[in-house]
TIBA-381731 format. One record per atom (N, C-alpha, C): x, y, z; residue in three letters. Coordinates in steps of 0.1 Angstrom, whole numbers, plus 5000, padded with zeros to 4 digits. Example, Ala and Ser with C-alpha at 12.3 -4.5 7.8 and 13.67 -1.06 7.14 Angstrom:
# TIBA-381731
513249435078ALA;512349555078ALA;513249675078ALA;512849785071SER;513749895071SER;512950005079SER;
//
This chain:
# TIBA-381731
386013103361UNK;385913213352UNK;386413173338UNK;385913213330UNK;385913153314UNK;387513243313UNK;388613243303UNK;389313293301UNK;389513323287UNK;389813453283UNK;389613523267UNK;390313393261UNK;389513343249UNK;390013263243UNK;390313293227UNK;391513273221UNK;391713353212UNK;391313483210UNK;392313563215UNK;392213663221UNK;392313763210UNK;393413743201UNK;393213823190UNK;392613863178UNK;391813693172UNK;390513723166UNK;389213793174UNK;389013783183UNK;388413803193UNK;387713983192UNK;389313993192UNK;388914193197UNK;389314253182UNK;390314173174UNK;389514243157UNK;388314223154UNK;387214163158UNK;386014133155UNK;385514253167UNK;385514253177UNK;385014393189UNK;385514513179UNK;386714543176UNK;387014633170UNK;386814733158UNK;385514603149UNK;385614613138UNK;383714663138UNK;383014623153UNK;381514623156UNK;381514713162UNK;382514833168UNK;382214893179UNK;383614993179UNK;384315083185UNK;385415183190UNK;385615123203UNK;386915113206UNK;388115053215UNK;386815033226UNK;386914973239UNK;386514893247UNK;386715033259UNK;385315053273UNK;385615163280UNK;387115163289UNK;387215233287UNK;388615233302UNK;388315273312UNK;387915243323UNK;387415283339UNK;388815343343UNK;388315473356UNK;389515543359UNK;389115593376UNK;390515603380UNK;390115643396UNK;389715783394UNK;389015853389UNK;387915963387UNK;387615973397UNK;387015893405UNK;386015913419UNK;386415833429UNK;387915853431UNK;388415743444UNK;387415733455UNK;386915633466UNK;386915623475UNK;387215723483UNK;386315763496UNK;387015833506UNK;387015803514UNK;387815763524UNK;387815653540UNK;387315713545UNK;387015643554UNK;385915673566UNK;386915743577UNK;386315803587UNK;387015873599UNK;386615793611UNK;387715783625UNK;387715713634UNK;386115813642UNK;385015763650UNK;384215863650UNK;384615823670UNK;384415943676UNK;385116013686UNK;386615953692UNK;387315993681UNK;389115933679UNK;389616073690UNK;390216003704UNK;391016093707UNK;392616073703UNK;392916163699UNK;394516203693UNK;394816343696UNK;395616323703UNK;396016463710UNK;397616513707UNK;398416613706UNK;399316623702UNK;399816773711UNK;400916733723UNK;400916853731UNK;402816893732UNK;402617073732UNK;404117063733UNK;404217083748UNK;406017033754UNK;406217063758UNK;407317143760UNK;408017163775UNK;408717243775UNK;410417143773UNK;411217203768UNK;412517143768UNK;413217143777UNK;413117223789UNK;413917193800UNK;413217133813UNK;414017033819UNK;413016953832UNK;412317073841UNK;411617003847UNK;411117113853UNK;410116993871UNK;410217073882UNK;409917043894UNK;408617063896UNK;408017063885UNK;406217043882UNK;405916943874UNK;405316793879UNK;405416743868UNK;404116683863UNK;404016693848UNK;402816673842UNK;403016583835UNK;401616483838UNK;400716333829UNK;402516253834UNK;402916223845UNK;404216173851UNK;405216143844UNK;405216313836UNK;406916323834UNK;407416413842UNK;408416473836UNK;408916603841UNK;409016713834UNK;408816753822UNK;408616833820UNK;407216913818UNK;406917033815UNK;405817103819UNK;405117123808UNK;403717113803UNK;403217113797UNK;402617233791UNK;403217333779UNK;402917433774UNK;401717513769UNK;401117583767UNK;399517643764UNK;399817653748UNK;400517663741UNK;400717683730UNK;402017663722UNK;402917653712UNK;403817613707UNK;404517783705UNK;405717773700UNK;406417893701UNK;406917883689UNK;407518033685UNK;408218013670UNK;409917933674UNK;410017943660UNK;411517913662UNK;412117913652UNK;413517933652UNK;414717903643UNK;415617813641UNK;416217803633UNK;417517703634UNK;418417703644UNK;418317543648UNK;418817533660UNK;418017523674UNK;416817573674UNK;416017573685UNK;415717423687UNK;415517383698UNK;414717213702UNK;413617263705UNK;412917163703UNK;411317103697UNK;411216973705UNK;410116993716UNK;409216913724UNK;407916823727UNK;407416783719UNK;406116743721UNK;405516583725UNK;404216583728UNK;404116453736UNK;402416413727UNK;402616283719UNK;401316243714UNK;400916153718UNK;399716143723UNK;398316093729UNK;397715973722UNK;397415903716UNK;396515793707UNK;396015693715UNK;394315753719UNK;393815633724UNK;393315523712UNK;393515393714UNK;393115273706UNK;391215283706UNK;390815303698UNK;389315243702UNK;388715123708UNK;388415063717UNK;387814963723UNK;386914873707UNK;387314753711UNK;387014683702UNK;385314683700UNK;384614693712UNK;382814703710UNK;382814813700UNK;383214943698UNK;383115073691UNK;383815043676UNK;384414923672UNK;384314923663UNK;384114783653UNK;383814833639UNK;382614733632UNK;384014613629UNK;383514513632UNK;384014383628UNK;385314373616UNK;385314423609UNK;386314423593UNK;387214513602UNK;387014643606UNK;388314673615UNK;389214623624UNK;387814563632UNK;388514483643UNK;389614383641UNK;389014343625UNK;389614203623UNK;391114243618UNK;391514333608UNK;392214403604UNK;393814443614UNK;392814493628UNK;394014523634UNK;394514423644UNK;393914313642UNK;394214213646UNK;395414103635UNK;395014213623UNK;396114113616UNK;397514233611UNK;397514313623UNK;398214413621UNK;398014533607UNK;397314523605UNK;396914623591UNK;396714793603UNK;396214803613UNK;396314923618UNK;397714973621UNK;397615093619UNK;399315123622UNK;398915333628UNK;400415333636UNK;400415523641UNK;401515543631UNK;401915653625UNK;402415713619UNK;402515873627UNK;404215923631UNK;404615993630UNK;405516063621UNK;404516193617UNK;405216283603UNK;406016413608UNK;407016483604UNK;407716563611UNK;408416633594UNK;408516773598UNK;409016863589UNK;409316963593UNK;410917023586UNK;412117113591UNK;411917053607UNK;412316913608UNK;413016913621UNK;414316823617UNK;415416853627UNK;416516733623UNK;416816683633UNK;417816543637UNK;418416473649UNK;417116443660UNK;415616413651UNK;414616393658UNK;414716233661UNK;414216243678UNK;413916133679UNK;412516053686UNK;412015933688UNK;410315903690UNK;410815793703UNK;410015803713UNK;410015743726UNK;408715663728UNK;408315573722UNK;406615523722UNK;406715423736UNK;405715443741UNK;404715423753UNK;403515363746UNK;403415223757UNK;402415143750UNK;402115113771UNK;401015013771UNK;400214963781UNK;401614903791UNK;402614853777UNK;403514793790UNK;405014863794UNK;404614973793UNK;405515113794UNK;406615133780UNK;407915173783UNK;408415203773UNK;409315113763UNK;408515133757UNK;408615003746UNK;409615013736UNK;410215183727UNK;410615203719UNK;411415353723UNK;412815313722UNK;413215473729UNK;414715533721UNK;414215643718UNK;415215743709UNK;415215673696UNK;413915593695UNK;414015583675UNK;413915703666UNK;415515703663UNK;415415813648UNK;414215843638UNK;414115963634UNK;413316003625UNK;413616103618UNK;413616063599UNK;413816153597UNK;412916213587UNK;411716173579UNK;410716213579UNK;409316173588UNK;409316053586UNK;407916023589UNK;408215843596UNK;407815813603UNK;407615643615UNK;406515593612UNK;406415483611UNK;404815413610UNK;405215293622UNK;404415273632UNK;404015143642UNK;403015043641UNK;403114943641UNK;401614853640UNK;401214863649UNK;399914873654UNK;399214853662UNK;398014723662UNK;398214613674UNK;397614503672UNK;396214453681UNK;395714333682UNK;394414333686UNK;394614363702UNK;395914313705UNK;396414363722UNK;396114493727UNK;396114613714UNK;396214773716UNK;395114793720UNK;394214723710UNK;391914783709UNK;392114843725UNK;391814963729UNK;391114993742UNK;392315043749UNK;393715083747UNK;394515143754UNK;395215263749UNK;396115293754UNK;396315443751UNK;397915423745UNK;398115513739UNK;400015473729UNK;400515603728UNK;401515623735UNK;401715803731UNK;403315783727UNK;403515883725UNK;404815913715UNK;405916043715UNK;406815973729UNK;407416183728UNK;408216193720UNK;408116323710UNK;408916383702UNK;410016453705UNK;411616443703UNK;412316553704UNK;412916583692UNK;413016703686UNK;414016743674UNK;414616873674UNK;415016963662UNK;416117033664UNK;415317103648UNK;415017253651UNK;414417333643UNK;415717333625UNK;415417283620UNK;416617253609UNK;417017443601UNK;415517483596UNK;415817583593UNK;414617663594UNK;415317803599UNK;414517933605UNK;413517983597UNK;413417963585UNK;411918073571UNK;411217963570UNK;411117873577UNK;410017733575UNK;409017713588UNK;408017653594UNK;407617623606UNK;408017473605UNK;408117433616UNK;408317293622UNK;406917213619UNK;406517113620UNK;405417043624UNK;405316883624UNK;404716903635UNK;404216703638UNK;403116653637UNK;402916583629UNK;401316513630UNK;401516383634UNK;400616323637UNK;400316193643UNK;399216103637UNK;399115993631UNK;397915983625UNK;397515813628UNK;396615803628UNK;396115683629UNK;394915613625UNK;395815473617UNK;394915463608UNK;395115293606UNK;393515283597UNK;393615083592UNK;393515103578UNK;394315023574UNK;394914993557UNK;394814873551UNK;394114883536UNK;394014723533UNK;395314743525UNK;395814633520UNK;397214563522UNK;397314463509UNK;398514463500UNK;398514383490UNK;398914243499UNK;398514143499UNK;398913963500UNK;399513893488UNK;400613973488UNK;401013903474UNK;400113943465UNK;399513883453UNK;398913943444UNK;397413933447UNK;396713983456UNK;395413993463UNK;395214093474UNK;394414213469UNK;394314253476UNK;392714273482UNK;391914233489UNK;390914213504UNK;390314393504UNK;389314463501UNK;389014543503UNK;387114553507UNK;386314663513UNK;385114683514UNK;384914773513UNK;383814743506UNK;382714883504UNK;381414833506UNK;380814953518UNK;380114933526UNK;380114803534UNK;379014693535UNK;379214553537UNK;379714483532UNK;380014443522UNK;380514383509UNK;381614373510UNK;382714253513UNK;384114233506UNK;384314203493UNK;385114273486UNK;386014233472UNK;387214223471UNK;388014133463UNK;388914093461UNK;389514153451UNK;390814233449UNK;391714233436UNK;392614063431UNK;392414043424UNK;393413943422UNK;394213983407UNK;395613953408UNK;396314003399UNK;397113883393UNK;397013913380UNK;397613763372UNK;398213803360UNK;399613853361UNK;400113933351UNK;399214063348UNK;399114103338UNK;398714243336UNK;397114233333UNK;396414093340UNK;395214113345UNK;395214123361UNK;393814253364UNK;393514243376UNK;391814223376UNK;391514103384UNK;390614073384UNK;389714103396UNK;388314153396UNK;388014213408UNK;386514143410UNK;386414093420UNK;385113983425UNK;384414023439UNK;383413963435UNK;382913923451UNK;383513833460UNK;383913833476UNK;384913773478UNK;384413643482UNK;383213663481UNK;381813533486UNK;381013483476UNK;381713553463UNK;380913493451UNK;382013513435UNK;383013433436UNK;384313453431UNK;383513443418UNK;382613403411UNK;382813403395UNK;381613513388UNK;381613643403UNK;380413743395UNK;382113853398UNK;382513893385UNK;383014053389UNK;383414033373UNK;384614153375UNK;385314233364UNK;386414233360UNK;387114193351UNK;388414173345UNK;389314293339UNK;390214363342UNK;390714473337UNK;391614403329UNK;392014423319UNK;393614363312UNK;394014523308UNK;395614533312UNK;396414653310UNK;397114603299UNK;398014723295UNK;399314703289UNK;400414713302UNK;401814693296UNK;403014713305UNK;402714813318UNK;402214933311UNK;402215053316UNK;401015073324UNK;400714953328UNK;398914963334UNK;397615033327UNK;397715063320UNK;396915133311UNK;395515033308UNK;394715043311UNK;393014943307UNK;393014943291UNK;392914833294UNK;393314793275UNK;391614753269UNK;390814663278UNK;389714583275UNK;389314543290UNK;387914573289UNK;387114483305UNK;386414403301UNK;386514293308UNK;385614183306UNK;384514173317UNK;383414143318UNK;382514123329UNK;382213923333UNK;381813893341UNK;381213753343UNK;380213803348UNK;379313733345UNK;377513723354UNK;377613603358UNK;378013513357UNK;377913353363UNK;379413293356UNK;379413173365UNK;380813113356UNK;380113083344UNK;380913103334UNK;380813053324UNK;380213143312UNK;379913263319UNK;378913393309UNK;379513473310UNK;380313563304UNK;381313673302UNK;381313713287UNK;381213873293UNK;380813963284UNK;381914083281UNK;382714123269UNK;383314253265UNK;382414363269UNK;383214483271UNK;382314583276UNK;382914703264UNK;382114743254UNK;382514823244UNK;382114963240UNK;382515013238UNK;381915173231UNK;381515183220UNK;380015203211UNK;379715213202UNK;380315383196UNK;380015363185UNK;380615503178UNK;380315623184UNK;378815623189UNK;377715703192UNK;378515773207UNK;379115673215UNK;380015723229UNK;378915603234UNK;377915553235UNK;377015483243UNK;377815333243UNK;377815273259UNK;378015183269UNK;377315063259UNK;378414933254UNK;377414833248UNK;378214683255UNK;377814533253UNK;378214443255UNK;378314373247UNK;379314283242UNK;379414183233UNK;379614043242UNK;378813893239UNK;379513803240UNK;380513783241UNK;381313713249UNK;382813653245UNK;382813533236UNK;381913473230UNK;381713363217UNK;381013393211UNK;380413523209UNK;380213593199UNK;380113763197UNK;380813773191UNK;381213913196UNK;380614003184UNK;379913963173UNK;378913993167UNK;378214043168UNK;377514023181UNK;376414093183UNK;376214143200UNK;375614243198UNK;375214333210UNK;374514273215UNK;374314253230UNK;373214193236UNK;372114313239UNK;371214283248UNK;370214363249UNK;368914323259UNK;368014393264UNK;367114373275UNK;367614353286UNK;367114203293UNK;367714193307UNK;369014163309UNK;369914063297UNK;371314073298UNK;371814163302UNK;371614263287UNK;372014403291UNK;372214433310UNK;370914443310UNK;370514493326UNK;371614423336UNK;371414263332UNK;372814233345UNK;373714253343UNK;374414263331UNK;375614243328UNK;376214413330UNK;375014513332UNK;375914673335UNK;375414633347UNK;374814583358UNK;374714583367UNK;376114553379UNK;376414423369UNK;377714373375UNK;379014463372UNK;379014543364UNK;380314653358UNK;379814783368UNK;379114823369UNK;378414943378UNK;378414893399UNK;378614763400UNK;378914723414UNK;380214763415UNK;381014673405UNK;382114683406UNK;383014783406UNK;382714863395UNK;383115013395UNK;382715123404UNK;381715083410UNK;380915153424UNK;381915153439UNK;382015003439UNK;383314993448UNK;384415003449UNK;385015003438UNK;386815053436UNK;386415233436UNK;385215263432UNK;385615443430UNK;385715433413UNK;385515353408UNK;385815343395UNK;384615433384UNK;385315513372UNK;384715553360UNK;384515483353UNK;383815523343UNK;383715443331UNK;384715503320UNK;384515633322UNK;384915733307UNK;386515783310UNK;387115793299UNK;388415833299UNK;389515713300UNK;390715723297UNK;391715653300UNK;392215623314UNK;392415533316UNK;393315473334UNK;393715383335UNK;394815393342UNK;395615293346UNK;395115203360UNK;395515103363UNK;395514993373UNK;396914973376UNK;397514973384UNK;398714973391UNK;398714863403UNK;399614773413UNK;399414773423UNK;399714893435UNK;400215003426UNK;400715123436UNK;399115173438UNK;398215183420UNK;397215303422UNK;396115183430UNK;396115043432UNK;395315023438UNK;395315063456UNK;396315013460UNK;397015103471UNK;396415213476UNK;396915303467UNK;396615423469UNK;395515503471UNK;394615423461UNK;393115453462UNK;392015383469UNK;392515263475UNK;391415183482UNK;392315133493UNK;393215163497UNK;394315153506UNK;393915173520UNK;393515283520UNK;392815333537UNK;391315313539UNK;391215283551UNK;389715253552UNK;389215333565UNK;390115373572UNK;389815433580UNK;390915533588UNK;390815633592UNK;392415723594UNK;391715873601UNK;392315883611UNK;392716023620UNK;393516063622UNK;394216223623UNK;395016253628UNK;395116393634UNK;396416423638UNK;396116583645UNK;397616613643UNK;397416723640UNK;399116803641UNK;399416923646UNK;400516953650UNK;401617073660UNK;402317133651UNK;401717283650UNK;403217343639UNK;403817423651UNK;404717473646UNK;405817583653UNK;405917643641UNK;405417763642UNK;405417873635UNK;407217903634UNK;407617993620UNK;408618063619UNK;408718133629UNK;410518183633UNK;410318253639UNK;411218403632UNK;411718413619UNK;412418393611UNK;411718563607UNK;412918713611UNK;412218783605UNK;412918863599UNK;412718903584UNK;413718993580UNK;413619153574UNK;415019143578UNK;415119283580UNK;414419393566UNK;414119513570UNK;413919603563UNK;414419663553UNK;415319713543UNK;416219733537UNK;415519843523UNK;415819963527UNK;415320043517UNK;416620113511UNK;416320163499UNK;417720263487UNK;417720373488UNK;416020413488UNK;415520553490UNK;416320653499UNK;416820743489UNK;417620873495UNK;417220933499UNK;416320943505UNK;415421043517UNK;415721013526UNK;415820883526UNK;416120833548UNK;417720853547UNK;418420853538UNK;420220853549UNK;420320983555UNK;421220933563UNK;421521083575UNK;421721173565UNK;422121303570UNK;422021423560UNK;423721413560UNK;424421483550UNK;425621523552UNK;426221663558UNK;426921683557UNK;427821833566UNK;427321933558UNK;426822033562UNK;426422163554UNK;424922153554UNK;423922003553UNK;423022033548UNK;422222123557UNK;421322203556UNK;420722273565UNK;419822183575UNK;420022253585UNK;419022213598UNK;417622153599UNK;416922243587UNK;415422153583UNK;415621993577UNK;416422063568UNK;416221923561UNK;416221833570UNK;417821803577UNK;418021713582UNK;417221683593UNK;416921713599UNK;415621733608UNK;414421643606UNK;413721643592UNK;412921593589UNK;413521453582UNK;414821403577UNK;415621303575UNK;415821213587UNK;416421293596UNK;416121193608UNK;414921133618UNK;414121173615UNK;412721153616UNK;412321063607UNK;412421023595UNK;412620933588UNK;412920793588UNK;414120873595UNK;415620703595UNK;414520683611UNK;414420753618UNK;413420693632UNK;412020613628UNK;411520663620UNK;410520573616UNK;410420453609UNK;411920433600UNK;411820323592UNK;412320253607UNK;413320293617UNK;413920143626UNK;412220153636UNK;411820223639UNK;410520213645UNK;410020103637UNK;409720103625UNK;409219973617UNK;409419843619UNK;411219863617UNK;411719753625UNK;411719663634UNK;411819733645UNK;411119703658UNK;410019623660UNK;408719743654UNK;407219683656UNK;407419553652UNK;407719503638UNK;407819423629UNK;408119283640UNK;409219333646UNK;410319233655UNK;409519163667UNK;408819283671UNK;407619213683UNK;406719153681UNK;406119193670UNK;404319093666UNK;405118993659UNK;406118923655UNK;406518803652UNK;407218733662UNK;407718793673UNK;408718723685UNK;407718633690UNK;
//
């Protein structure tokens, strides 16, 4: 790949033909794909042993989760079958073979939680602390078996619900300054080289796109390659309209079929990152991450509702008891009152228990 050569004559001359150079932006991230018939199951149980025992434990397996408050324990038991390697396409396969698949257990208002993981060769991992969220690799040994995960924790506080999710998912992954991603069939490459990130075909290294940031990641200037050795600025005419300049001659606008390849190759590229054209953006290795990071992911989660209910509390001088003297009506109809507001109470107390 040709590399900007005098860089600063270069873009006074862009600058001077044309308004600052487009900034592409994660406008239209990517959206991963979903495991298609992923079982993940997430079940509570009960907290005390019990002389019925279910999927060979001992405790008993609940129809629904319960409220709770501070201080209550919190039981549940998660399920994750692996997909059989036939069921899935090749780049995953490969992926979780190089550990990029991983389970993640997420947990909220719970405290002194701990994770018991069950793998094929029984219990593998037992009373690992948690105190938000766990992530596990899962490797080519897993494809086709089952990984479950018992939860125990301790309801932290009563006006919040509890909840556990479980998720399971394959992630592409920085390698040092390279990061390996796809869209659709096609693999591309990030490659990062100071505050350039260069983005290619991974089978055809000298067709892609050059972002150059400042400190702050911010897209400063993109460069295009159509072949080694042909690279093109990618500029904004006054008008707002999409133009190209040579990189040895930046003079002049190209036009026809250049034109035609040379957005072709900016429009691949930007096609597969999720990338814009218009507006300002940054390139990070966090925002690449973040945005082309997952490629595929399921999960399923268990709340425990609050159980947390508060009291009634009115000023209103009509409900207090009556005082000494008052007459017989009145008070009469006062206490009838004060019965109806704790009736309130009550109801209140049952449809949340």
């Amino acid at each position: 790949m040709k590399k900007i050569l005098t860089l600063a004559v270069a873009l006074v001359m862009v600058f001077a033909l044309a308004a600052p150079a487009f900034a592409a932006g994660w406008d239209n991230p990517v959206t991963p794909d979903e495991f298609e018939d992923l079982y993940l199951n997430i079940t509570a149980l009960s907290v005390e042993e019990s002389t019925t025992v279910w999927n060979g434990g001992t405790f008993n397996k609940l129809d629904k989760t319960y409220p709770v408050v501070a201080g209550m324990k919190v039981h549940a038991y998660a399920e994750i079958q692996i997909p059989k390697e036939d069921d899935l396409s090749d780049d995953i396969v490969d992926r979780i073979k190089a550990e990029q698949g991983e389970i993640t257990i997420s947990i909220s208002n719970l405290t002194d939680a701990t994770l018991n993981v069950r793998n094929k060769d029984g219990l593998v991992i037992k009373k690992d602390p948690i105190s938000s969220s766990k992530t596990y690799p899962i490797k080519g040994a897993d494809l086709g078996t089952t990984i479950t995960v018992e939860i125990w924790g301790t309801a932290e506080k009563s006006d919040k619900d509890a909840k556990i999710t479980a998720t399971l998912g394959v992630y592409n992954k920085w390698n040092g300054d390279q990061f390996d991603f796809f869209s659709g069939n096609s693999k591309y490459s990030i490659l990062k080289d100071g505050n350039e990130y260069w983005v290619v075909r991974a089978d055809q290294r000298d067709v892609g796109v050059a972002f150059y940031t400042n400190s702050s990641g911010l897209v400063q200037n993109i460069l295009i390659s159509k072949s080694a050795g042909d690279t093109y600025y990618a500029i904004n005419n006054f008008n707002g309209d999409l133009a190209f300049v040579d990189t040895d001659d930046t003079t002049i606008q190209i036009s026809g079929d250049t034109y035609r390849d040379v957005k072709a190759v900016l429009d691949e590229i930007c096609g597969a990152m999720g990338f814009d054209y218009a507006g300002q953006a940054y390139i990070t290795k966090e925002l690449v991450k973040k945005n082309l990071g997952t490629i595929v992911e399921g999960s399923a989660s268990l709340v425990y509702p609050s159980g947390y209910v508060q009291e009634i509390v009115t000023n209103d001088p009509g409900v207090n008891p009556p005082q000494t003297g008052d007459s017989a009506s009145i008070a009469g109809f006062v206490m009838i009152a004060v019965a109806l507001v704790a009736a309130a109470v009550v109801t209140v107390k049952k449809v949340r228990a």
